[in-house]
C-alpha positions in Angstrom: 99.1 90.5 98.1 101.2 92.7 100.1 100.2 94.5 103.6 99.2 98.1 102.8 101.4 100.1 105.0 101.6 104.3 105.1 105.0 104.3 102.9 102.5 103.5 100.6 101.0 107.1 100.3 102.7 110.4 99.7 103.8 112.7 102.2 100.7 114.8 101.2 98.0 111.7 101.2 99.8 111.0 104.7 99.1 114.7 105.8 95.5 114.0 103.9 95.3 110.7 106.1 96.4 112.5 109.5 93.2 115.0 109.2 90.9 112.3 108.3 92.1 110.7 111.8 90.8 113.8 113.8 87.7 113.6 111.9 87.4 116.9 109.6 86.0 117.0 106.6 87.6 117.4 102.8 86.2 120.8 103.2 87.7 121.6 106.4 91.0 120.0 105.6 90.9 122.0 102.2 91.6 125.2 104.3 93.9 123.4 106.8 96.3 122.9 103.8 95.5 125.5 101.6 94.3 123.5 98.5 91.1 123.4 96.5 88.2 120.5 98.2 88.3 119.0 95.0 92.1 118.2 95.5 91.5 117.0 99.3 88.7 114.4 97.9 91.2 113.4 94.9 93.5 112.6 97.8 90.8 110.6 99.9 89.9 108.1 97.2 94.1 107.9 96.2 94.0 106.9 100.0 91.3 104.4 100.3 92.9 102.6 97.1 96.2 102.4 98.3 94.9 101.0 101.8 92.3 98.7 100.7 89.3 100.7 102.6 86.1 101.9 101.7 85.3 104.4 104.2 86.7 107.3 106.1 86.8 105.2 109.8 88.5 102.3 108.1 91.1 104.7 107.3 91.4 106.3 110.3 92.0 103.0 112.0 94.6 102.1 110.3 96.1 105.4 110.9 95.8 105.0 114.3 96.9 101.5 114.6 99.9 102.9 112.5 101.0 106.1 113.9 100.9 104.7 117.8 104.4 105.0 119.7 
């Protein structure tokens, strides 16, 4: 099994996965980038897949833990 990394995801999922991190919701993130919820909650679960998490904080931990310089 290989170590889930952000190359993983899109540049979209990664944008996706950056609003998660400050904590708004598919519906606020829907209007950050223009796009329907429905799209933004498509993204989410893509996300969660491709990281191996279940939840919105797992995610955004491993953003963290991955984005720090």
């Amino acid at each position: 099994m290989t170590t889930p990394s952000l190359n993983d995801l899109t540049p979209r999922q990664r944008e996706v996965l950056h609003w998660i991190a400050e904590g708004k919701t598919s519906w606020e993130t829907s209007r950050i980038l223009d796009c329907a919820e429905a799209t933004v909650k498509k993204h989410r679960s893509h996300i969660y897949r491709a990281l191996g998490v279940a939840r919105d904080i797992s995610a955004a931990l491993f953003y963290d833990q991955n984005t720090q310089t």
